[in-house]
C-alpha positions as CSV (number, residue, x, y, z in Angstrom):
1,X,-3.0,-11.5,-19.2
2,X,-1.3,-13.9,-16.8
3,X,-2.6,-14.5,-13.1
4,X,-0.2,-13.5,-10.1
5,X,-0.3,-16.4,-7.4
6,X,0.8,-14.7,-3.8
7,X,1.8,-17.2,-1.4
8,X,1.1,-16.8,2.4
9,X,4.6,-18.6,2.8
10,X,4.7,-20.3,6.1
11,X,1.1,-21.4,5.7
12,X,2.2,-23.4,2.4
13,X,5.5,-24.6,3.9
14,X,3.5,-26.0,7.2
15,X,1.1,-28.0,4.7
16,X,3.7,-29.5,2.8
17,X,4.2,-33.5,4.4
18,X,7.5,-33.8,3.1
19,X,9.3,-31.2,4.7
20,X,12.0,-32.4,7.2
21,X,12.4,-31.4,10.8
22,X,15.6,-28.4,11.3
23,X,16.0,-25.1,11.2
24,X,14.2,-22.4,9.2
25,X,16.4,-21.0,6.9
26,X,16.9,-24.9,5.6
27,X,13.3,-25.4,5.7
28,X,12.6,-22.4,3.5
29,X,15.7,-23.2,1.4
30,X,13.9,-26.9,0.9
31,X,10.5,-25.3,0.5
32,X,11.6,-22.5,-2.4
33,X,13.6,-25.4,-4.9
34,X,10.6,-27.4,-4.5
35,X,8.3,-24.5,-5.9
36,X,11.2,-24.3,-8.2
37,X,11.5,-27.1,-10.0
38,X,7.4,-28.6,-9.7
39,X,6.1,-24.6,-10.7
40,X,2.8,-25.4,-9.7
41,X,2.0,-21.9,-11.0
42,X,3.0,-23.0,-14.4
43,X,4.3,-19.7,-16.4
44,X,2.2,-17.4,-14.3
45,X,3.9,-15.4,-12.1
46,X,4.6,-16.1,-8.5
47,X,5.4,-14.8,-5.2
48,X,6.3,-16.3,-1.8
49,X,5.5,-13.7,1.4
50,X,7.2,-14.8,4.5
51,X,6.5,-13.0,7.6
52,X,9.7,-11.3,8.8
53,X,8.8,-8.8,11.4
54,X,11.7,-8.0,13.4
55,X,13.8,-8.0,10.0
56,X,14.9,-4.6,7.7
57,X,12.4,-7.1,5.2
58,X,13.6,-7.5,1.4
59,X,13.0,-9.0,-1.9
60,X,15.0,-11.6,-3.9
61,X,14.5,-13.7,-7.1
62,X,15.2,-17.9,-7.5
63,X,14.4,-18.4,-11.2
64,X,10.6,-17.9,-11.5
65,X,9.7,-17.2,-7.6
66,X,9.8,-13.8,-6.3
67,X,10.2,-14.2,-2.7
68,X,9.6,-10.9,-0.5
69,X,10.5,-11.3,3.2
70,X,7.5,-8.6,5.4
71,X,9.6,-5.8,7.3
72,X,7.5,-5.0,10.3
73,X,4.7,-6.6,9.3
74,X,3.1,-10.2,9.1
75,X,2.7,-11.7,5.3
76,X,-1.5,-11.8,5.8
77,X,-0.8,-7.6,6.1
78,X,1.5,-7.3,3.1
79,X,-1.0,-9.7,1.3
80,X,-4.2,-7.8,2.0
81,X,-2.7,-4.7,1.4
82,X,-0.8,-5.8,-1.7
83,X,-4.6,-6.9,-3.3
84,X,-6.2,-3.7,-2.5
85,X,-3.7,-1.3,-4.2
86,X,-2.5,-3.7,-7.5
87,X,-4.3,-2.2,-10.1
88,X,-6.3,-5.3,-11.4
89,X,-7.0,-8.0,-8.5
90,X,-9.2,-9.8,-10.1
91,X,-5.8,-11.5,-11.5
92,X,-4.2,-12.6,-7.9
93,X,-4.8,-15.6,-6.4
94,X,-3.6,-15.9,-2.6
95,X,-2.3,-19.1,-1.6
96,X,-3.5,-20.0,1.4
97,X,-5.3,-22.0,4.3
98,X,-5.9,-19.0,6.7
99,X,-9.6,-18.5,6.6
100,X,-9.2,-15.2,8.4
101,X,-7.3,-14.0,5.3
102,X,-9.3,-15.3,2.9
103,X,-12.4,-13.2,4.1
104,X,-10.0,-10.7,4.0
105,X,-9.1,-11.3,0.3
106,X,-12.6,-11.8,-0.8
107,X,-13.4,-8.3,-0.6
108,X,-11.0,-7.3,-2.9
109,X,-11.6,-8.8,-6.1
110,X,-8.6,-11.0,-5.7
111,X,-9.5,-15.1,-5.6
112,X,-7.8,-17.2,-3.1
113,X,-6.7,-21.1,-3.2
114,X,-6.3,-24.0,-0.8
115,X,-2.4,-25.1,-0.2
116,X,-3.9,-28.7,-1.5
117,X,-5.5,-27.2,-4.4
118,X,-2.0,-25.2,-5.2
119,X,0.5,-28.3,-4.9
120,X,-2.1,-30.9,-7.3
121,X,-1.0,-31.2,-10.5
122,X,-2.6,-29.2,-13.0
123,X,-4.2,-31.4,-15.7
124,X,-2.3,-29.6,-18.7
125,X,1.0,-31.1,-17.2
126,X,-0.4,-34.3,-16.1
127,X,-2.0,-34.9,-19.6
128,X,-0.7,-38.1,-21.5
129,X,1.0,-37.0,-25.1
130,X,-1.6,-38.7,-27.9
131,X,0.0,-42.0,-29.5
132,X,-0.8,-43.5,-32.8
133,X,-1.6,-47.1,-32.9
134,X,0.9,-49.4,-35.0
135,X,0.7,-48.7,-38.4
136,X,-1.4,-45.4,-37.9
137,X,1.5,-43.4,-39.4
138,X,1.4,-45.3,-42.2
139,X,-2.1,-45.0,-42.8
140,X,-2.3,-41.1,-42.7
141,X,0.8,-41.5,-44.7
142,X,-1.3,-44.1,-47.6
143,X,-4.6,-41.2,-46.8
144,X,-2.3,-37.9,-47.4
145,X,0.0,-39.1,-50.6
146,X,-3.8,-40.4,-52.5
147,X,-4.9,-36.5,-51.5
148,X,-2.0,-34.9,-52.6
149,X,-0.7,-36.8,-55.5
């Protein structure tokens, strides 16, 4: 079964060095192709919260990210609630820095994760392919055709 990262949004985007000054809508624009194209979630399944509450809220799709803007609400609500109602929590894993909601997550079942801890690279992708030393090949080669013939 595959784990469901929920990201407290603006927490991640505030820890992230490399985003440039300007407005918000090109910050989060900046923000969501980077978690894009890196997918620090690797295939698990993912989900950006941003707070929204003066909006009518919403919910979109960019490849792989589920984003889901709060109506009314800030994203450590929609989190906390979203934990305690899913049917197994024990599969989430808020994204986060906010200690407040990560006492708040505890409780449920659901695991939380450091922004840092998020954005490192996981060590199946940073993982070096295996190489043969010269002349290996031919070696296995020699070893498999005095088996086989």
């Amino acid at each position: 079964m595959a784990l469901h990262y929920l990201i407290d949004g603006y927490n991640l985007l505030y820890a992230l060095p490399d985003i440039p000054p300007g407005p918000w809508p090109e910050k989060r624009e900046i923000f969501l192709k980077l978690l894009e194209t890196s997918q620090p979630q690797g295939r698990n399944k993912m989900t950006v919260i941003f707070d929204n509450r003066q909006g009518d809220g919403g919910k979109e799709m960019r490849g792989p990210v589920e984003i889901v803007y709060t109506s009314g609400e800030t994203a450590d609500d929609w989190l906390t609630a979203y934990v305690r109602k899913v049917t197994n929590p024990r599969m989430c894993i808020v994204v986060t820095d906010d200690q407040g909601l990560r006492r708040m997550i505890r409780g449920t079942g659901a695991r939380s994760m450091a922004t840092q801890d998020f954005l490192k690279p996981s060590p199946a992708t940073t993982r070096k392919p295996k190489t043969l030393e010269p002349g290996a090949k031919d070696q296995i080669t020699d070893e498999l055709k005095k088996r086989w013939l």
